[in-house]
Backbone as a chain_set.jsonl record, in Angstrom:
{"seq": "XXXXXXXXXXXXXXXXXXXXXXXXXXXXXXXXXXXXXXXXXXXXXXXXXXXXXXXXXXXXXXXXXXXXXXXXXXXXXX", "coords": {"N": [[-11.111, -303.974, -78.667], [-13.622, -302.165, -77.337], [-17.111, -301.723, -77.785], [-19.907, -300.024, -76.781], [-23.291, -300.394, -75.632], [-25.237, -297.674, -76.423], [-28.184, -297.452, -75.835], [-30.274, -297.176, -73.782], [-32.218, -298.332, -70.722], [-35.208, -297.645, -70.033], [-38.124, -296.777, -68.152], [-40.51, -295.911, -68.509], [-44.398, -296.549, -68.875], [-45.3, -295.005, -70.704], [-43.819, -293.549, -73.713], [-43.329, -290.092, -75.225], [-43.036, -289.759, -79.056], [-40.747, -288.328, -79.466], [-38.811, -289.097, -77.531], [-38.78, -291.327, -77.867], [-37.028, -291.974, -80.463], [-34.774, -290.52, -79.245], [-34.369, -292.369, -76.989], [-33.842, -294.514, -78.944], [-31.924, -294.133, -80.872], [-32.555, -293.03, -83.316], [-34.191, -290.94, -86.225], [-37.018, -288.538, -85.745], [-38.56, -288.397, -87.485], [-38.137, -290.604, -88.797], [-39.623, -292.131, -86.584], [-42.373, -291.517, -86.818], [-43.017, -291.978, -89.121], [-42.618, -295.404, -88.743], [-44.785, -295.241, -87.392], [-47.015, -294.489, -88.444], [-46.97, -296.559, -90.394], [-47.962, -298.412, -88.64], [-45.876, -300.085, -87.613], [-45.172, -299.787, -84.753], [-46.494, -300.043, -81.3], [-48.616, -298.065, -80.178], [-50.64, -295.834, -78.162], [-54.1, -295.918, -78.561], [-56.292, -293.474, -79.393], [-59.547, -292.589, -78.568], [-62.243, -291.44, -80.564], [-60.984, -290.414, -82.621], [-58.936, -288.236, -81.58], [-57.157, -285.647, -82.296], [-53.47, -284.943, -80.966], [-50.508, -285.891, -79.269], [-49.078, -288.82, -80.123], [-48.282, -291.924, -78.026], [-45.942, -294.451, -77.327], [-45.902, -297.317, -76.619], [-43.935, -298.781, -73.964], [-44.277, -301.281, -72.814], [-45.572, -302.666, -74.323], [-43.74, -303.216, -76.413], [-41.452, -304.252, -74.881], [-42.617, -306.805, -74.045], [-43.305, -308.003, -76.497], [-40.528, -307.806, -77.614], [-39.956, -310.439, -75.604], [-41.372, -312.663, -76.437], [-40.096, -312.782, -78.916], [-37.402, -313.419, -78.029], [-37.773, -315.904, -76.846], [-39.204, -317.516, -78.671], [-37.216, -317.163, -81.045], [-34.575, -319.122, -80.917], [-32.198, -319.612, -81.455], [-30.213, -317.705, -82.124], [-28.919, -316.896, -80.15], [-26.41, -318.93, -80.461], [-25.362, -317.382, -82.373], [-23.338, -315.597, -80.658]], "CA": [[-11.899, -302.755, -78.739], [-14.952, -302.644, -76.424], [-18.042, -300.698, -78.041], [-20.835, -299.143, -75.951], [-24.642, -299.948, -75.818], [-26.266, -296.833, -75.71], [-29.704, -298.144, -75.357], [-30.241, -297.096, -72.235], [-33.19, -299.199, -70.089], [-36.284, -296.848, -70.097], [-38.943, -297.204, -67.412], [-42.111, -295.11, -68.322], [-44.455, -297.636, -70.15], [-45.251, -294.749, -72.529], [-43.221, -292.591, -74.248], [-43.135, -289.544, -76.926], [-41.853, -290.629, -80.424], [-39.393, -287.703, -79.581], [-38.124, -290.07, -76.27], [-38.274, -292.877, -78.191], [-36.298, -291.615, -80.97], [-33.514, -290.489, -78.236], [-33.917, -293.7, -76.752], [-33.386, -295.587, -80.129], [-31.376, -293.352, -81.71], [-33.072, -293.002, -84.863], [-34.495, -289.49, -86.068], [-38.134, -288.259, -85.146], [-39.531, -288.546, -89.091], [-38.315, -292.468, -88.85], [-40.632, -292.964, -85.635], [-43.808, -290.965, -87.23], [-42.921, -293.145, -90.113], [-43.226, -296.394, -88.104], [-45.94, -295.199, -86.503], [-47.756, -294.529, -89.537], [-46.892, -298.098, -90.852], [-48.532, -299.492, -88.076], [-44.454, -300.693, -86.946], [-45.104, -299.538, -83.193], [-47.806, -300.023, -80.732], [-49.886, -296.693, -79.603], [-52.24, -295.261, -77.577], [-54.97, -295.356, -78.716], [-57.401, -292.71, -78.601], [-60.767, -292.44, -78.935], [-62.475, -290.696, -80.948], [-60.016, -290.253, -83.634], [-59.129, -287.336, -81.277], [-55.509, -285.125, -82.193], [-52.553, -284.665, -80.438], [-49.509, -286.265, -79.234], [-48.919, -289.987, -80.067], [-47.385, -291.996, -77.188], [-45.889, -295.765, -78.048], [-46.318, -299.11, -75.519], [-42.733, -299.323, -74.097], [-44.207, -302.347, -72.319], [-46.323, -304.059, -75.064], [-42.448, -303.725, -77.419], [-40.983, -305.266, -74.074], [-43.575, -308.304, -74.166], [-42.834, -308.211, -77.981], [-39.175, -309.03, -77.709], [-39.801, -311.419, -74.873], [-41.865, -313.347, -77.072], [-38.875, -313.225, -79.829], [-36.501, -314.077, -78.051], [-38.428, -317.333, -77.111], [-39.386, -318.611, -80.542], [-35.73, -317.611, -81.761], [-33.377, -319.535, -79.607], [-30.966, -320.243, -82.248], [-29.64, -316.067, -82.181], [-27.917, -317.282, -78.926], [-25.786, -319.311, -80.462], [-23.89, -316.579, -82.825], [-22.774, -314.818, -79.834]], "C": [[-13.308, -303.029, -78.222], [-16.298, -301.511, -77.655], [-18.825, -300.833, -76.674], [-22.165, -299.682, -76.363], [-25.209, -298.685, -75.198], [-27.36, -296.548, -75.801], [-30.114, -298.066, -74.24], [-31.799, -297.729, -71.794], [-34.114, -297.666, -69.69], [-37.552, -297.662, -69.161], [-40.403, -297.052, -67.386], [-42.848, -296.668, -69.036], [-45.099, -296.729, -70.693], [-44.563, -293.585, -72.754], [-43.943, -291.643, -75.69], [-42.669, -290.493, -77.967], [-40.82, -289.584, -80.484], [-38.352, -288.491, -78.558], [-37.63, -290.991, -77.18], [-37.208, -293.068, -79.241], [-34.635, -291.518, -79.852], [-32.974, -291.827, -77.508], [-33.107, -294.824, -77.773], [-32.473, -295.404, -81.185], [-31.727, -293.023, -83.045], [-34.046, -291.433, -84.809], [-36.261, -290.074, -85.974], [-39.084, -288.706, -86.514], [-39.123, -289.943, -89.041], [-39.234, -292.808, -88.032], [-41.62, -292.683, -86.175], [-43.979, -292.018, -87.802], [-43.615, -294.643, -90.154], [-44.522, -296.015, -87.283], [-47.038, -295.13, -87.41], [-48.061, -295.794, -90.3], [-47.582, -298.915, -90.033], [-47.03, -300.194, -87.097], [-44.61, -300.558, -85.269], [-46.02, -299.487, -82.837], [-48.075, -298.556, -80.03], [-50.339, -296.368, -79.118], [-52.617, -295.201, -78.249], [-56.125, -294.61, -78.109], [-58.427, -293.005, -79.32], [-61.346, -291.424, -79.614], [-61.931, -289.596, -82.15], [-58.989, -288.621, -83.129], [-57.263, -287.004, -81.601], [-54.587, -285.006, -81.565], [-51.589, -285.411, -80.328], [-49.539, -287.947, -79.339], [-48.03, -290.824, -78.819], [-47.002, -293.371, -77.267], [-46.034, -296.519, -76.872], [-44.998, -299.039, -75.352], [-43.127, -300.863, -73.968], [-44.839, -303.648, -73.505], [-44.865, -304.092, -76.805], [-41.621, -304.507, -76.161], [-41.921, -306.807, -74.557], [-43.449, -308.448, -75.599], [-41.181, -308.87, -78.054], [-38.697, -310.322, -76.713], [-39.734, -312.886, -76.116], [-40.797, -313.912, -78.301], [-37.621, -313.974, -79.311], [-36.766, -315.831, -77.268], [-38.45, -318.092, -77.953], [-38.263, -318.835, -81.445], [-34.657, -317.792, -81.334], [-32.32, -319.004, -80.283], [-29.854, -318.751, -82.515], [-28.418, -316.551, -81.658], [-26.585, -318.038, -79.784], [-24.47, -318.562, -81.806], [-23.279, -315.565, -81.875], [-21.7, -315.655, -79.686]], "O": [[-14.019, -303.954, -78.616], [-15.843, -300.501, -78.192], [-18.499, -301.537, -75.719], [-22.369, -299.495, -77.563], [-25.555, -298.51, -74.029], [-27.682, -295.362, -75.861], [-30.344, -299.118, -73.644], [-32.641, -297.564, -72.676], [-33.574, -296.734, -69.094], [-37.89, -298.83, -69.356], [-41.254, -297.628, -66.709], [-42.215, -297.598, -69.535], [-45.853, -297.266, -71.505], [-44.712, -292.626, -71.998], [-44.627, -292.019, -76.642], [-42.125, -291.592, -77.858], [-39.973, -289.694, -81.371], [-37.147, -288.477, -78.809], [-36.474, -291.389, -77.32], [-36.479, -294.056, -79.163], [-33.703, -292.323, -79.825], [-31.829, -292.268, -77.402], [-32.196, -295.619, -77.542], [-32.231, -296.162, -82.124], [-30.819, -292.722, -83.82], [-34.487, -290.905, -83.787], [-36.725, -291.211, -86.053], [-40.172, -289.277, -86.434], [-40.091, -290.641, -89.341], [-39.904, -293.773, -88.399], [-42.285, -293.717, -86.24], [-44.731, -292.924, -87.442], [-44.499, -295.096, -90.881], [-45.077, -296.828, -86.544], [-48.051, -295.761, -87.108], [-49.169, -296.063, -90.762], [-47.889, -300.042, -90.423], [-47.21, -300.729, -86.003], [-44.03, -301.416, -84.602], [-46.865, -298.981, -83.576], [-47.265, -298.257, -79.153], [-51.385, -296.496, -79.754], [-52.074, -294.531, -79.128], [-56.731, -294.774, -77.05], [-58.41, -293.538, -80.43], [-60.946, -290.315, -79.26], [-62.298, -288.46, -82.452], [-58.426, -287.953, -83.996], [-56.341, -287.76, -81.295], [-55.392, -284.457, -80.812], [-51.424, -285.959, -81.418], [-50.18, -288.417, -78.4], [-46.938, -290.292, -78.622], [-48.098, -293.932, -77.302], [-46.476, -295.797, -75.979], [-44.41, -299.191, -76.423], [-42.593, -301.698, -74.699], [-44.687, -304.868, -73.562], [-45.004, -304.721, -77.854], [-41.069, -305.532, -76.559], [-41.6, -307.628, -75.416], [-43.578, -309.659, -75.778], [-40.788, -309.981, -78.41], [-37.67, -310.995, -76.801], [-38.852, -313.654, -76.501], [-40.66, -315.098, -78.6], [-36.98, -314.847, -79.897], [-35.911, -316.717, -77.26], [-37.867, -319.169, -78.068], [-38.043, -319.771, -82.213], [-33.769, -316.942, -81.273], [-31.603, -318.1, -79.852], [-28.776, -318.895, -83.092], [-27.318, -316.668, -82.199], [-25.557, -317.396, -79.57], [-23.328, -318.929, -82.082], [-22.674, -314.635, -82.408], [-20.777, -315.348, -78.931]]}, "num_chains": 1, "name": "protein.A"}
């Protein structure tokens, strides 16, 4: 039985937390969530100014680079 990643490879480097949700499959009140926690990187704005939040695809890319560096040893339960 094969499963499916459907994680599909995303190119912008920033997204909505409604994208990123679709991307990650997880609902829209889990990303606020993490976003509120601090869990995901941000734009930041200046000026504490309102509107749409947009996350770092590229600085969670360079985040799991970095992991999967320091934690070889994953590799070897495949």
């Amino acid at each position: 039985m094969k499963t499916e990643n459907n994680i599909r490879q995303h190119s912008a480097p920033f997204v909505t937390p409604q994208m990123y949700a679709e991307i990650t499959g997880q609902t829209l009140d889990a990303v606020r969530g993490q976003i509120k926690r601090g869990m995901l990187p941000v734009l930041k704005r200046e000026r504490n100014e309102r509107g749409l939040n947009f996350i770092n695809m590229r600085a969670l890319e360079q985040l799991a680079v970095e992991q999967a560096e320091q934690y070889q040893d994953w590799k070897s339960a495949i």
